[in-house]
C-alpha positions as CSV (number, residue, x, y, z in Angstrom):
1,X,4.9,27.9,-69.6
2,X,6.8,24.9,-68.6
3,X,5.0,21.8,-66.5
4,X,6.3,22.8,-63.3
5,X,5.0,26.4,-63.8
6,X,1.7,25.0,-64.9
7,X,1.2,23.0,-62.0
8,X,2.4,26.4,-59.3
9,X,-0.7,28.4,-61.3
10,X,-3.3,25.6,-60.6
11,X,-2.6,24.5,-57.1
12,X,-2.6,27.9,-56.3
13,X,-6.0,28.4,-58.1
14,X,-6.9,25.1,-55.9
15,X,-5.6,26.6,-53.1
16,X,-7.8,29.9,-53.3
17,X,-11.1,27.9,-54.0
18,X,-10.2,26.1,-50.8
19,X,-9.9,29.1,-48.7
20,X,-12.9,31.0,-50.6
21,X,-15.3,28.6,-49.1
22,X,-16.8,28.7,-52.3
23,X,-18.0,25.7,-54.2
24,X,-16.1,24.6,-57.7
25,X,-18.5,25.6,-60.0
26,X,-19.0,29.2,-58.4
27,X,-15.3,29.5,-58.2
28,X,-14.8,29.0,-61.9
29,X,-17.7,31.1,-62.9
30,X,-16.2,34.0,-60.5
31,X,-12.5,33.5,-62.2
32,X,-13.7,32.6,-65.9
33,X,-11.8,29.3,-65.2
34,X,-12.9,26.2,-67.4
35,X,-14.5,23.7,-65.1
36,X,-13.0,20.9,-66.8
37,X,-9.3,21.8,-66.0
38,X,-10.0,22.9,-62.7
39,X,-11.6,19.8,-61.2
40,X,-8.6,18.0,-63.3
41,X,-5.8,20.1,-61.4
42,X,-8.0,19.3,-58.0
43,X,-8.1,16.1,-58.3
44,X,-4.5,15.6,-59.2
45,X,-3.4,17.4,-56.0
46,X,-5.8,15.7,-53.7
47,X,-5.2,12.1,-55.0
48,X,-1.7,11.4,-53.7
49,X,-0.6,8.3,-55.4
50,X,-0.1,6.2,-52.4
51,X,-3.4,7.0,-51.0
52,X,-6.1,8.4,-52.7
53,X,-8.9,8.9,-50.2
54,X,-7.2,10.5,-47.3
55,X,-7.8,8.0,-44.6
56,X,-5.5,5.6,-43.1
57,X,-5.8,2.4,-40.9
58,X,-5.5,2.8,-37.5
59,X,-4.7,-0.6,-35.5
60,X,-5.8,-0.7,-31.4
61,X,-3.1,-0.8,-29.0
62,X,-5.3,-3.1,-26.7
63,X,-3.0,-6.3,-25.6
64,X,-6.1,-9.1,-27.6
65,X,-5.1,-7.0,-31.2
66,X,-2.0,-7.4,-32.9
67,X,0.1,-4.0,-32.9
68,X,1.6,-2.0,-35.6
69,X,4.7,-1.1,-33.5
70,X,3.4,2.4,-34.1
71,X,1.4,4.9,-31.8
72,X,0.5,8.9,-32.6
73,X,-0.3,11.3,-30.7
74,X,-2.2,14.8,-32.3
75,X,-1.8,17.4,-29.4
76,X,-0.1,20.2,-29.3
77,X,3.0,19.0,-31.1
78,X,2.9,15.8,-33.3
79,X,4.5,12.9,-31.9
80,X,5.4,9.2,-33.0
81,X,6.3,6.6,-31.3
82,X,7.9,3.5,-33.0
83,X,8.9,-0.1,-31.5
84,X,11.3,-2.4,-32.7
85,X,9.9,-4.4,-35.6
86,X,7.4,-1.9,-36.4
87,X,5.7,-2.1,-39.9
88,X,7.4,0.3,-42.5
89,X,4.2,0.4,-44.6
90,X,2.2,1.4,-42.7
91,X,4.4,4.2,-40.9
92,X,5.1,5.3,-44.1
93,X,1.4,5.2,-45.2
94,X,0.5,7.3,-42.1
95,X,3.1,10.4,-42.3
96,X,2.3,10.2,-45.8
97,X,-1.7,11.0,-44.7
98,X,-0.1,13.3,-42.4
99,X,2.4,15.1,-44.1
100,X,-0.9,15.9,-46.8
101,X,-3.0,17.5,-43.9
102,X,-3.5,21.4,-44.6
103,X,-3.1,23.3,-41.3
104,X,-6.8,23.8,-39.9
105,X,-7.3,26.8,-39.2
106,X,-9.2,29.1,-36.1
């Protein structure tokens, strides 16, 4: 099995805990999976390198705070707003957060 293969078969054993609603443990004892590599392929796929605990910084847009240069807006559709002089880290570190969201669902 080559690495990229591995790594298909256990985020889609990380994917079906997930939408089981079971625990870890109960999920492994239900598949026979070893506990050990499972919470290792977990937390590889929910530790993003740039940002390992899922939140980001976000930075008031009242006039007495300094602004990022960047606003977002959740609705319906997804929207960003950036002025000029914006700071790149920080957009970057916010679609990143973003883009690592898994769709809730109803």
């Amino acid at each position: 099995m080559t690495r990229e293969e591995r790594s298909t078969y256990w985020q889609k054993l990380v994917d079906q805990q997930t939408d089981s609603g079971l625990n870890g443990a109960a999920f492994c004892r239900e598949h026979n999976i070893n506990p050990q590599r499972f919470y290792h392929w977990r937390r590889r796929f929910n530790e993003p390198d740039t940002m390992s605990t899922g939140f980001f910084q976000l930075i008031s847009c009242s006039p007495q705070s300094q602004s990022s240069g960047i606003r977002v807006s959740l609705g319906n559709e997804l929207h960003i707003e950036i002025d000029r002089g914006f700071d790149p880290i920080t957009l970057r570190t916010v679609v990143e957060a973003i883009g690592t969201r898994k769709p809730c669902l109803p």
